[in-house]
BALO-340689 format. One record per residue: x, y, z of N, C-alpha, C in turn. Coordinates in steps of 0.05 Angstrom, whole numbers. Example, Ala and Ser with C-alpha at 12.3 -4.5 7.8 and 13.67 -1.06 7.14 Angstrom:
BEGIN
+--------+--------+--------+--------+--------+--------+--------+--------+--------+
|    nc1 |    nc2 |    nc3 |   cac1 |   cac2 |   cac3 |    cc1 |    cc2 |    cc3 |
+--------+--------+--------+--------+--------+--------+--------+--------+--------+
|    264 |   -114 |    156 |    246 |    -90 |    156 |    264 |    -66 |    156 |
|    257 |    -45 |    142 |    273 |    -21 |    143 |    258 |      1 |    157 |
+--------+--------+--------+--------+--------+--------+--------+--------+--------+
END
This chain:
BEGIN
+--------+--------+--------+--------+--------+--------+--------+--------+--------+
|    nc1 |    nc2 |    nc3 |   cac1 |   cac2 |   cac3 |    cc1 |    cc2 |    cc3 |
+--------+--------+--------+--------+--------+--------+--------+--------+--------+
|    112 |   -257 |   -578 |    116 |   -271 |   -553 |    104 |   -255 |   -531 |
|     89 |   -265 |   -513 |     77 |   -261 |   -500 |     99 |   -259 |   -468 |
|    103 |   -240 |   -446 |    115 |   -240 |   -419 |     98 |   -251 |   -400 |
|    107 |   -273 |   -390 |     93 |   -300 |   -370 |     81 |   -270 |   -344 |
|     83 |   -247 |   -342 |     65 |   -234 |   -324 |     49 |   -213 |   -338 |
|     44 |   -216 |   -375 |     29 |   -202 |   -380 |     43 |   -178 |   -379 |
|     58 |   -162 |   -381 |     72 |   -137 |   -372 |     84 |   -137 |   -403 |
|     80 |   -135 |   -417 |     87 |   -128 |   -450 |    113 |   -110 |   -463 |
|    113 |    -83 |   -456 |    124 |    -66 |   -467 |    156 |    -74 |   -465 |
|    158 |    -73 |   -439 |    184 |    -76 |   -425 |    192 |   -110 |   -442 |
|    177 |   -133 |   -441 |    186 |   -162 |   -448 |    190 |   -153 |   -479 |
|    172 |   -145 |   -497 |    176 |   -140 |   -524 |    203 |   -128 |   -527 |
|    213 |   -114 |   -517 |    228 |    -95 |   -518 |    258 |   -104 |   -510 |
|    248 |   -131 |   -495 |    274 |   -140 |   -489 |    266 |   -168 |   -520 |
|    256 |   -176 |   -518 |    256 |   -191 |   -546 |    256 |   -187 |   -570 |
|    264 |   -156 |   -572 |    267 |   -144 |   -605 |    297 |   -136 |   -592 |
|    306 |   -140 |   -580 |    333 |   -137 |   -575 |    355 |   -161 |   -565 |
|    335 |   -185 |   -571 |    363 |   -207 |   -555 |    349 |   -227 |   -572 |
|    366 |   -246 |   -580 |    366 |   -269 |   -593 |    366 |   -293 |   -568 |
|    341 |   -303 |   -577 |    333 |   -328 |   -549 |    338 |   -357 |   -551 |
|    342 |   -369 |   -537 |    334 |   -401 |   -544 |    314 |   -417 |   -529 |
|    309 |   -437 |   -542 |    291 |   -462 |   -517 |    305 |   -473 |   -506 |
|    289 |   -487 |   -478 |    307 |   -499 |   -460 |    321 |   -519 |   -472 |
|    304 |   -533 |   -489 |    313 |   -565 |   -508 |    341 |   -549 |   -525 |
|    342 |   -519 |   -539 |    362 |   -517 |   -544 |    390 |   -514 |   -531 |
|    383 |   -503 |   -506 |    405 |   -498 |   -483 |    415 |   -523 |   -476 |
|    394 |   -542 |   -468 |    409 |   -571 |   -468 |    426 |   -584 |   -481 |
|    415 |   -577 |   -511 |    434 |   -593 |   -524 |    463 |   -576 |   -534 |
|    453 |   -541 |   -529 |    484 |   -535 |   -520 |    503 |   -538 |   -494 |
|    494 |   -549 |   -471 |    502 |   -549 |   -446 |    513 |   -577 |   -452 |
|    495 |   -599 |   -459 |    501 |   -625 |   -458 |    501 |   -638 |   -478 |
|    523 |   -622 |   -495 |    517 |   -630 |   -522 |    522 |   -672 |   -534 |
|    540 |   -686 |   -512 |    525 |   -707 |   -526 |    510 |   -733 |   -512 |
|    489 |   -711 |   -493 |    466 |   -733 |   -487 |    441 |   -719 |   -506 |
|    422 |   -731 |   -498 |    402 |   -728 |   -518 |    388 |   -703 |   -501 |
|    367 |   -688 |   -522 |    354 |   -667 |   -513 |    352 |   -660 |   -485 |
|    359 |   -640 |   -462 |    343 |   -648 |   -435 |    341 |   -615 |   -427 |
|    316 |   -612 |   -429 |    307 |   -587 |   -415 |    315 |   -584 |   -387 |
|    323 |   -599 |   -377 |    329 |   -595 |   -346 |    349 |   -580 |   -333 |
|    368 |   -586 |   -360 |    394 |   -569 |   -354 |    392 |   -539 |   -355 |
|    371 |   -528 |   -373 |    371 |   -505 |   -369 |    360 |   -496 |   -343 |
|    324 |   -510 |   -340 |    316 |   -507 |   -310 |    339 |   -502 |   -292 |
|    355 |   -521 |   -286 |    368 |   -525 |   -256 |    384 |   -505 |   -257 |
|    399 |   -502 |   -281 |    421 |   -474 |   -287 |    404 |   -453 |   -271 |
|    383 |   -443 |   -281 |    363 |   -427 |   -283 |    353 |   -412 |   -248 |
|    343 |   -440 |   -246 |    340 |   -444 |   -220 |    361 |   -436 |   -195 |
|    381 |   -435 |   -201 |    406 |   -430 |   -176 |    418 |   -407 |   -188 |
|    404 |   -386 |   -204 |    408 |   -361 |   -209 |    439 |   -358 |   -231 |
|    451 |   -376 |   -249 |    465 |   -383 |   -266 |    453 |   -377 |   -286 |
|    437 |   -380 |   -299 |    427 |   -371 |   -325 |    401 |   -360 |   -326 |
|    400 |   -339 |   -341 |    376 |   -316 |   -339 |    355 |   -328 |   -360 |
|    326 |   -329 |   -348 |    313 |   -352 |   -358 |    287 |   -325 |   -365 |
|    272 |   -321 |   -395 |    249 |   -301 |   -380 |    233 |   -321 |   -392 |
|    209 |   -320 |   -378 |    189 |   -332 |   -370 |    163 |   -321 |   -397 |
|    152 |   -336 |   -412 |    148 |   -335 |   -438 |    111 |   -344 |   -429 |
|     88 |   -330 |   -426 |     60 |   -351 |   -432 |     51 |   -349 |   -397 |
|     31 |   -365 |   -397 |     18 |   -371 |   -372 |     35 |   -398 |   -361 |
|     50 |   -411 |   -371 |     48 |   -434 |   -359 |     72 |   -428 |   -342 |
|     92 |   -413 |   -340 |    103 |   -409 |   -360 |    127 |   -432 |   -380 |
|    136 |   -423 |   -403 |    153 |   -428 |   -415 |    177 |   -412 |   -412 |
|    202 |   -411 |   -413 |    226 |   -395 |   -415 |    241 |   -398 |   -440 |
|    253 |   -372 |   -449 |    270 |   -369 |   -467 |    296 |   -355 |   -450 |
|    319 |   -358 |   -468 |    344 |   -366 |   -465 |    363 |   -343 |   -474 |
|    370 |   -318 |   -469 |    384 |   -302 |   -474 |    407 |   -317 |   -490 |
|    415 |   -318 |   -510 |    442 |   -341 |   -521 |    457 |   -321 |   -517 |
|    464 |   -301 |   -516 |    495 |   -291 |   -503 |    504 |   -296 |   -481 |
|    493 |   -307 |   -465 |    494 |   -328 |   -448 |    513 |   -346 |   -446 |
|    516 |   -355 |   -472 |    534 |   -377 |   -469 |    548 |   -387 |   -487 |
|    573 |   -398 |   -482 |    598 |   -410 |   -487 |    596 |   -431 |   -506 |
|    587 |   -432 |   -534 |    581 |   -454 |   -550 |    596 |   -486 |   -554 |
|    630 |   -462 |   -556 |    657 |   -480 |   -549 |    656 |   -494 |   -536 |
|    656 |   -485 |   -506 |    666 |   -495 |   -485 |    639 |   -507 |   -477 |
|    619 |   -514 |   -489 |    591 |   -518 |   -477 |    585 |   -508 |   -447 |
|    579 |   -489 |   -447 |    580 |   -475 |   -411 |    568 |   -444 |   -411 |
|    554 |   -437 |   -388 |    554 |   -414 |   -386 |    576 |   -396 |   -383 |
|    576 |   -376 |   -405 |    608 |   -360 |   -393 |    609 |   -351 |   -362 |
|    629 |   -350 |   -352 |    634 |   -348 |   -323 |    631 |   -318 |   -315 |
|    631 |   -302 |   -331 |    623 |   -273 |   -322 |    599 |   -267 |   -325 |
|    575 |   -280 |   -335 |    554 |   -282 |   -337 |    544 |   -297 |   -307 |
|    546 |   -320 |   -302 |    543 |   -336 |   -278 |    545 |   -312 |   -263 |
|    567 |   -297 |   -256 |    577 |   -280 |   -238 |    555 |   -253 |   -233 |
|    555 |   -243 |   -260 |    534 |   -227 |   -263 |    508 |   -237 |   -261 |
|    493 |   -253 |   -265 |    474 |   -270 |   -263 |    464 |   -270 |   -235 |
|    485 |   -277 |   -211 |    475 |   -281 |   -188 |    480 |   -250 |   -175 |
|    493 |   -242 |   -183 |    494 |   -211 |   -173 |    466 |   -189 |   -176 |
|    462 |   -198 |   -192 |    442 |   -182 |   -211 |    406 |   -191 |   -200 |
|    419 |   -216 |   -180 |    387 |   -231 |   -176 |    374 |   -240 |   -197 |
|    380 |   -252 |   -218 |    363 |   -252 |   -244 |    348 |   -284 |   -244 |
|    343 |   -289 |   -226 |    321 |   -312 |   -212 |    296 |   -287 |   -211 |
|    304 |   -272 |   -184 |    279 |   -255 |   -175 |    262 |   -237 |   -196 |
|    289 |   -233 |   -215 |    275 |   -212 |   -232 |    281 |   -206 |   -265 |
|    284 |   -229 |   -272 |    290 |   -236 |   -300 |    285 |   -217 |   -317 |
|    271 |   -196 |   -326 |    263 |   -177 |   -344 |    278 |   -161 |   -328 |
|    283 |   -151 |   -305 |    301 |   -134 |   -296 |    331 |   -140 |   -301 |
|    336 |   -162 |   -303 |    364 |   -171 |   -306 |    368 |   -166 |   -336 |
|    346 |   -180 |   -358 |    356 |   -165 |   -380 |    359 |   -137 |   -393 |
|    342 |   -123 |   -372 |    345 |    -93 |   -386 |    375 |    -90 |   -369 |
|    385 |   -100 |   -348 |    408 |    -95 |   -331 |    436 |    -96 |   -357 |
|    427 |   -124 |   -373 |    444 |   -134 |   -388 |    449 |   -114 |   -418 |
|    419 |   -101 |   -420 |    424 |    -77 |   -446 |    427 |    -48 |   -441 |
|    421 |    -42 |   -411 |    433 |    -16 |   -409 |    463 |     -5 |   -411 |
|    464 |     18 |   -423 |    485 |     30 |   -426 |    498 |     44 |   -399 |
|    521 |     50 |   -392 |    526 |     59 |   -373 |    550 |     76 |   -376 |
|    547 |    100 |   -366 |    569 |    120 |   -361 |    609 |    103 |   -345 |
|    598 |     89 |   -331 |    620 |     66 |   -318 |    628 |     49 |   -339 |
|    624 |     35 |   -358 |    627 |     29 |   -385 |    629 |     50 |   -409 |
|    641 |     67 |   -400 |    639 |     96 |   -419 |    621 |     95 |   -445 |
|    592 |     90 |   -432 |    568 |     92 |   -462 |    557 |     71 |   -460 |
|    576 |     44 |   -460 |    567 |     18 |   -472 |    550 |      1 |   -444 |
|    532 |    -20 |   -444 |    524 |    -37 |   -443 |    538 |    -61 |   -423 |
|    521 |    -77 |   -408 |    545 |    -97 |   -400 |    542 |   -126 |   -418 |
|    521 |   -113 |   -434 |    526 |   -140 |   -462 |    548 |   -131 |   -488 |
|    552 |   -105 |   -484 |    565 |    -97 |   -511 |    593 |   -102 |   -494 |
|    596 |    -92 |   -473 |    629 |   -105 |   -461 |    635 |   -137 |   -459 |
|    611 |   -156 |   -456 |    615 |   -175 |   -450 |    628 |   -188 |   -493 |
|    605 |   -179 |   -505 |    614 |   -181 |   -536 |    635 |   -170 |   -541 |
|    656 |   -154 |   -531 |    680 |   -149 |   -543 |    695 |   -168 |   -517 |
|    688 |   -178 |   -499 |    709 |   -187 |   -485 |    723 |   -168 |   -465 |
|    711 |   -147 |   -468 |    713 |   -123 |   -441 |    698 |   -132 |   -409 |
|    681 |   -149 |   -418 |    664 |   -145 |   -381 |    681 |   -171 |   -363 |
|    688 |   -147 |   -342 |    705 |   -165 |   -323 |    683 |   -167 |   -293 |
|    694 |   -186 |   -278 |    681 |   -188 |   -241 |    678 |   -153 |   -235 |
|    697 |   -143 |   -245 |    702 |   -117 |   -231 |    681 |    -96 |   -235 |
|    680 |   -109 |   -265 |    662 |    -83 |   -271 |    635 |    -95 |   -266 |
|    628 |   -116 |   -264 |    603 |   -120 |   -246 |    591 |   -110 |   -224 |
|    615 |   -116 |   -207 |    619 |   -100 |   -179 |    618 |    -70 |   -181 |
|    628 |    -64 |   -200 |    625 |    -28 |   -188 |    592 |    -18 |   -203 |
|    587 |    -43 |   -230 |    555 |    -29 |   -231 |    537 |    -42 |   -214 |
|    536 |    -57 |   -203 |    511 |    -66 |   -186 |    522 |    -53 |   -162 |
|    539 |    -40 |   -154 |    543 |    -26 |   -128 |    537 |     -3 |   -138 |
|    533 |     10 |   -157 |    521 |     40 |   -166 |    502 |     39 |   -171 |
|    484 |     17 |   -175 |    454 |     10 |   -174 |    450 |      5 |   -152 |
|    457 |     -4 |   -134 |    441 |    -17 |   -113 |    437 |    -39 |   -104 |
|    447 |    -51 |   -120 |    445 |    -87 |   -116 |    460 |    -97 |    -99 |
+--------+--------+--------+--------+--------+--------+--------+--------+--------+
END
């Protein structure tokens, strides 16, 4: 897979580390019973709710699936949270390395490895994007 700005190392790197989807798949997990609709991811995407990276020239986007709430068909709500905190409109490959770095404030772990045990709270959003800079 190719990074919609050509910038390689960093996109590979986040795609040998995260399991993706298509927008047609996000749809039909968001809206699971209308028929296919890529839109739902767009618009998600678009108002800085779901971290979208940008796949080709045209571009295409893939779909971080830890992202989201299969159950409850929905973006998890500390993601949203983190999501718009994080700017991950402006800077989508930045937001995913945001999402696999480890951090001393998470004693070691990640804010995807907290979010997978059910550890990542608002709070701890707040105190790492305020120790970054965000």
């Amino acid at each position: 897979m190719q990074a919609g700005d050509g910038s390689s190392r960093s996109a590979r790197s986040v795609f040998d580390r995260l399991t993706t989807l298509s927008s047609a798949e996000i749809g039909k997990i968001l809206s699971p019973n209308s028929a296919e609709n890529r839109a739902v991811a767009q618009k998600r995407r678009q108002v800085g709710e779901l971290l979208g990276l940008p796949v080709g020239s045209r571009p295409d986007y893939r779909y971080p699936e830890f992202q989201l709430d299969r159950d409850q068909h929905k973006v998890k709500d500390v993601v949203v949270y983190a999501n718009k905190k994080i700017r991950a409109l402006d800077d989508p490959y930045g937001a995913a390395s945001w999402w696999l770095t480890k951090s001393d404030l998470l004693d070691g772990r990640s804010p995807l490895a907290d979010l997978e045990s059910g550890d990542l709270t608002e709070i701890a959003v707040d105190n790492l994007t305020q120790v970054r800079g965000m």
